[in-house]
C-alpha positions as CSV (number, residue, x, y, z in Angstrom):
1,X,22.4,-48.5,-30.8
2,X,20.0,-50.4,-28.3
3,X,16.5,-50.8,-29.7
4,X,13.9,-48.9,-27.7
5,X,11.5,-50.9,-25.4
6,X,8.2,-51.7,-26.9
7,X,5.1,-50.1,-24.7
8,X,3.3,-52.5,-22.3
9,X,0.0,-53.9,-23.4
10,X,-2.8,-53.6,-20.9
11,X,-5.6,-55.4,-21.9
12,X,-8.9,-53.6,-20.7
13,X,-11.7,-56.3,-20.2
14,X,-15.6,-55.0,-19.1
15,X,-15.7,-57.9,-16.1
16,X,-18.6,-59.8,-15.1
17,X,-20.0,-61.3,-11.9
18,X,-19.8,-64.4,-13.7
19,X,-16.6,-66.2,-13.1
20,X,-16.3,-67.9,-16.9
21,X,-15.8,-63.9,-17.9
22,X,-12.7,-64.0,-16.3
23,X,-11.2,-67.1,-17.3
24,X,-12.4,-66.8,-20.8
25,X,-10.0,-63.1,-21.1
26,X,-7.2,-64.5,-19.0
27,X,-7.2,-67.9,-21.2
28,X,-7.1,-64.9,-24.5
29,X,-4.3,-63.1,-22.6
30,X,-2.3,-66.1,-22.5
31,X,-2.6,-67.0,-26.0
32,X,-1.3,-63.5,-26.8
33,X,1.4,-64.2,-24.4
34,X,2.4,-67.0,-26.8
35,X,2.2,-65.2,-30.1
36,X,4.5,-62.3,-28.6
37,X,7.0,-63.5,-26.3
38,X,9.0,-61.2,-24.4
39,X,6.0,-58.5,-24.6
40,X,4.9,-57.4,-21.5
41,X,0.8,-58.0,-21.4
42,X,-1.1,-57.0,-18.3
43,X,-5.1,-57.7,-18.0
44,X,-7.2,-55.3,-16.2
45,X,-11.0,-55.3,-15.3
46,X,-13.5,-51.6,-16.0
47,X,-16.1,-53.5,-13.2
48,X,-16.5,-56.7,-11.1
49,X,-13.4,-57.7,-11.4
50,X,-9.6,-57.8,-10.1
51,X,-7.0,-55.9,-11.0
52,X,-9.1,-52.8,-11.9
53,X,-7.1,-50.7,-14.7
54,X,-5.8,-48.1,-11.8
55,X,-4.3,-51.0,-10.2
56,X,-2.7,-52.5,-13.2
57,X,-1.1,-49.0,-14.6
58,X,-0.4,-48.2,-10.7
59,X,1.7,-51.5,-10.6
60,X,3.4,-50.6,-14.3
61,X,4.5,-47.2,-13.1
62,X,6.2,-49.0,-9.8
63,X,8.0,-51.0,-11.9
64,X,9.4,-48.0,-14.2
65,X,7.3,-48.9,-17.1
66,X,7.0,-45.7,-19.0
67,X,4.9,-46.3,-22.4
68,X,1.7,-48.6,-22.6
69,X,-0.5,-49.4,-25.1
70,X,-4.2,-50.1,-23.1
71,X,-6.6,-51.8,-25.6
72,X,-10.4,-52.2,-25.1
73,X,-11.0,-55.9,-25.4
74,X,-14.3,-55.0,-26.7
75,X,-16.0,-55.7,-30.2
76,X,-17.4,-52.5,-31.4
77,X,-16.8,-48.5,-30.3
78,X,-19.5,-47.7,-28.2
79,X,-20.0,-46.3,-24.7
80,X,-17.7,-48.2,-23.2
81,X,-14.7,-47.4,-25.6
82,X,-16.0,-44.1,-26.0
83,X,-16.4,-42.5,-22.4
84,X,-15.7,-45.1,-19.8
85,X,-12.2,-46.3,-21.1
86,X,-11.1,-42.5,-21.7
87,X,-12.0,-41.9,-18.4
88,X,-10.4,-44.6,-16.2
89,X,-6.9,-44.0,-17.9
90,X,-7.1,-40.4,-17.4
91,X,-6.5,-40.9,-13.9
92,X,-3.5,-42.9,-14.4
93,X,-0.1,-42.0,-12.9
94,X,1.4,-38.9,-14.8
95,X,4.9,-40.8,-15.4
96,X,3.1,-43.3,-18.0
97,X,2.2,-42.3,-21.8
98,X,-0.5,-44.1,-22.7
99,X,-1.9,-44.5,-26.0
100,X,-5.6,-46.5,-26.2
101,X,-5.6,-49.0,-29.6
102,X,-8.6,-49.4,-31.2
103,X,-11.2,-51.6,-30.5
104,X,-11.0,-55.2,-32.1
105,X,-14.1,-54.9,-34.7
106,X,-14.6,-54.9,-37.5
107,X,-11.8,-57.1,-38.9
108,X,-11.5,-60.3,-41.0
109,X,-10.1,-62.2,-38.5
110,X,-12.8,-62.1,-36.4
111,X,-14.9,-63.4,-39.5
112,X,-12.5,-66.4,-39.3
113,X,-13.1,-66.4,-35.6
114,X,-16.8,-66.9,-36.2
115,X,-16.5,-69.6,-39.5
116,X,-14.0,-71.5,-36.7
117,X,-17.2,-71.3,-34.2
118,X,-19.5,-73.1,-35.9
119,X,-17.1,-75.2,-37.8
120,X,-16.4,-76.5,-34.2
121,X,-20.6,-77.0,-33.7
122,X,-20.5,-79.1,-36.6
123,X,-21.8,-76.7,-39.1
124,X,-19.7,-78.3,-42.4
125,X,-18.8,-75.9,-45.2
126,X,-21.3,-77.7,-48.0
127,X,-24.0,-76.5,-45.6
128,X,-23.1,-73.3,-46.5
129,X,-26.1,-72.6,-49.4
130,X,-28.8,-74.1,-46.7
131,X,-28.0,-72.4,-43.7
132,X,-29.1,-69.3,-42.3
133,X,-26.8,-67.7,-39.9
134,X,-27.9,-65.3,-36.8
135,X,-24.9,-63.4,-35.8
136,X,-26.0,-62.7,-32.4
137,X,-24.6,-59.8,-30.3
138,X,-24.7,-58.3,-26.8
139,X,-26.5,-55.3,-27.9
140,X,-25.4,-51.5,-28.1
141,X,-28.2,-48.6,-28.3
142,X,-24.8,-46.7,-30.1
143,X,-25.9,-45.7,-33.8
144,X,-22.2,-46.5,-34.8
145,X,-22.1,-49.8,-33.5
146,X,-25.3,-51.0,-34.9
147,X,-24.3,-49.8,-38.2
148,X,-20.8,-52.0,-37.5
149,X,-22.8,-55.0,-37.0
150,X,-25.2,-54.5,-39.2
151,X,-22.5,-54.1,-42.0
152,X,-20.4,-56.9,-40.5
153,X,-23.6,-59.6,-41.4
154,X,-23.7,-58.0,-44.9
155,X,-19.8,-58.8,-45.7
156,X,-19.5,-62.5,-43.9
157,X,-22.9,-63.5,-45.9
158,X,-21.5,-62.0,-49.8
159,X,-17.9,-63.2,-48.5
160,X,-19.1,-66.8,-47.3
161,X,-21.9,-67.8,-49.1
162,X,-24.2,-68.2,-46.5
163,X,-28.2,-68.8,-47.2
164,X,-28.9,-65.3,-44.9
165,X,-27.5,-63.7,-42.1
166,X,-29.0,-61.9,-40.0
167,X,-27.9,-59.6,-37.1
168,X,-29.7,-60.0,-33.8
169,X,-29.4,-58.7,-30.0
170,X,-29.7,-60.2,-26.6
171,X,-30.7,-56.7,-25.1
172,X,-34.3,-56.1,-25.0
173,X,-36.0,-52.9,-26.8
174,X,-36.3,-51.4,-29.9
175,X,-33.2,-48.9,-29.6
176,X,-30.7,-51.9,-30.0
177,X,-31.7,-51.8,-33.7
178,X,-31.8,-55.6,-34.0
179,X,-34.3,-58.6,-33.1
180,X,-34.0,-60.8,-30.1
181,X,-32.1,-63.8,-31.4
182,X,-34.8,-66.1,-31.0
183,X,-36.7,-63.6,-33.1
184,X,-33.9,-63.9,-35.8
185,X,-34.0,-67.7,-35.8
186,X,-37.7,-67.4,-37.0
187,X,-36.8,-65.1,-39.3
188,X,-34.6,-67.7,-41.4
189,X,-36.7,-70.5,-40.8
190,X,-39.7,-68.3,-42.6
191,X,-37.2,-67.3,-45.9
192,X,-36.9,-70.7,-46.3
193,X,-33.1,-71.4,-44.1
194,X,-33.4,-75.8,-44.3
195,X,-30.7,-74.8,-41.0
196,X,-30.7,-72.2,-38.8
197,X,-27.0,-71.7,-36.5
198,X,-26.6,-69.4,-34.1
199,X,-23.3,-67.5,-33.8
200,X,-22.5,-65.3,-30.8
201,X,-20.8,-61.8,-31.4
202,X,-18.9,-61.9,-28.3
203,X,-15.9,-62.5,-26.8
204,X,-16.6,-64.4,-23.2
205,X,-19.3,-66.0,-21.0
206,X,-21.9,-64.0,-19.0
207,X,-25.4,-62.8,-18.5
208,X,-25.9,-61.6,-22.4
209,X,-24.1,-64.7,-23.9
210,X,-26.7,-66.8,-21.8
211,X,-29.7,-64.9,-22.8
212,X,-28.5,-65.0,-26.4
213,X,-27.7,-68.8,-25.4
214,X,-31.9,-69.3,-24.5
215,X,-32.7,-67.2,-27.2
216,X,-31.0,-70.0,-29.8
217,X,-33.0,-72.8,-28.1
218,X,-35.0,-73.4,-31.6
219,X,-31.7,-73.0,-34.0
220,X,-30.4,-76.2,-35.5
221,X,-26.8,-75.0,-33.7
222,X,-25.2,-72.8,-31.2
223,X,-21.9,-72.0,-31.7
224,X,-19.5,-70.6,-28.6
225,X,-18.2,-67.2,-28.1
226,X,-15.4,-66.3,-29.7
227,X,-12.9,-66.3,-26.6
228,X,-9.5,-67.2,-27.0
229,X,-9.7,-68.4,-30.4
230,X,-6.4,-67.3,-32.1
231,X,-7.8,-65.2,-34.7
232,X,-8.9,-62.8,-31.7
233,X,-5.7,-63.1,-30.3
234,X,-4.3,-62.0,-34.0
235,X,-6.6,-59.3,-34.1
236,X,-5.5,-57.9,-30.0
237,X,-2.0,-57.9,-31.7
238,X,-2.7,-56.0,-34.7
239,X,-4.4,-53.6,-32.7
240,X,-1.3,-52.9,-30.3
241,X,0.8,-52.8,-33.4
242,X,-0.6,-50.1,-34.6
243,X,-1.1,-47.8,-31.5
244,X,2.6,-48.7,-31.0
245,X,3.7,-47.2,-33.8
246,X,1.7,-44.3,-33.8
247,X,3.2,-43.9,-29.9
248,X,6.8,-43.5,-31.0
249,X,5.8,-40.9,-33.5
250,X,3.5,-39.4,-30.3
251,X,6.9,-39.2,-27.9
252,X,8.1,-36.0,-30.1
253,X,4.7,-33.6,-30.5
254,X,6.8,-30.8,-32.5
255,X,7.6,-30.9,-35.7
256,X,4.6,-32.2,-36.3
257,X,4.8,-36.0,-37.7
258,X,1.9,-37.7,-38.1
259,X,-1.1,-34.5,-38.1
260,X,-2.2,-36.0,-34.6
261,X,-0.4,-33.5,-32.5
262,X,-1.1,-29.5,-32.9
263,X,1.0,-27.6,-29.6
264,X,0.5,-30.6,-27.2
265,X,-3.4,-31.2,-27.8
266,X,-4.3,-34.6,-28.8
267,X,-6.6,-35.0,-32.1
268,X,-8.3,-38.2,-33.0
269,X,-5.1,-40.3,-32.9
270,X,-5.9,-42.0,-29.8
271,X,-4.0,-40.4,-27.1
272,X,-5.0,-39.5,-23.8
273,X,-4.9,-36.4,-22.7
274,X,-5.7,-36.4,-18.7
275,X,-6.0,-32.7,-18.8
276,X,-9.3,-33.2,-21.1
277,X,-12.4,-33.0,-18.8
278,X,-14.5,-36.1,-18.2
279,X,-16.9,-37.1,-20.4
């Protein structure tokens, strides 16, 4: 008996007017490429960029490609996982079944993606008891990825060892729920941090990482983003695994397998439904 085809991956990227964006998630895709060969693995862009997801899942369909997983290359569930993502691959061609995977954070692996960061800026592990860390992030005004991040600096400090660490933003405003970075890095200097790194929350170059970049001008170190660092191309793996196997179980709605069908309508299991009005 043949084995079934494994769904495509579509890796959803935000884009960026800044070129390095775009190199940085096509270098990722790569790597992925190399821990899965013989998977199909498409990257497609929500803004700025080429090819836009429509595109991408346009070109799938041509080629009789009938089950994709599309994963949010993005850190945390807010906006853009929540609404804009839904709503691009509801107007995908009706042939495909697409199931979205869940975004990459939180996960140990991307912990180890961070500890690789700064062990690459020359932060040793001795320094560990010394140094204050500033996990610096993009910034999200969603209460569910503040709490995320705000968690994550809680676990990589008790699981590490680390003098402090201390979440901080590159967005401006009181509604991100964090301090500016270079806020932060004054913040470890005055509990008494002998060292003060900066570690940037986010996966590729751009107008954010630069701010966050200017922001870490005072810090002993600046790591670099996380980009293709294998860990995150663990973690985009992992991901798809799991949406993958959910979609076989999603192909045959009735009995019901897995509680995430009920007479066709999707629960919280990840499927889209392009029948489901726009957010």
């Amino acid at each position: 008996m043949r084995a079934p085809v494994r769904p495509a991956l579509v890796v959803i990227a935000h884009g960026s007017r800044d070129p390095r964006h775009a190199a940085t998630v096509h270098a990722l895709v790569r790597r992925v490429r190399s821990l899965r060969p013989g998977l199909r693995v498409a990257t497609a862009f929500l803004d700025f960029d080429v090819p836009s997801v429509h595109g991408v899942l346009e070109g799938l369909a041509a080629d009789g490609v009938r089950d994709v997983v599309a994963l949010p290359l993005l850190l945390t569930r807010a906006f853009h996982a929540k609404a804009d993502v839904p709503a691009v691959l509801r107007d995908a061609p009706p042939r495909l079944r697409i199931r979205q995977a869940e975004v990459l954070g939180p996960a140990p692996l991307l912990l180890a993606a961070l500890e690789r960061r700064l062990r690459e800026a020359g932060v040793a592990p001795g320094d560990r008891a010394s140094t204050g860390v500033v996990l610096a992030t993009a910034g999200s005004t969603d209460p569910e990825a503040i709490e995320v991040i705000a968690d994550l600096a809680r676990e990589w400090r008790r699981r590490t060892g680390w003098r402090a660490v201390r979440p901080a933003s590159a967005s401006a405003g009181s509604s991100v729920g964090f301090p500016r970075t270079e806020d932060a890095v004054r913040e470890l200097r005055a509990v008494g941090c002998a060292r003060v790194a900066v570690a940037p929350y986010v996966l590729a170059p751009g107008f954010l990482p630069d701010r966050i970049a200017r922001g870490a001008r005072d810090a002993d170190v600046l790591a670099d983003v996380l980009g293709a660092a294998p860990e995150v191309a663990r973690v985009v793996l992992e991901r798809y695994d799991g949406a993958s196997a959910s979609a076989w179980v999603a192909q045959f709605p009735a009995p019901l397998r897995d509680g995430a069908y009920d007479s066709g309508r999707p629960r919280a299991s990840g499927r889209v439904s392009r029948s489901s009005p726009r957010p």
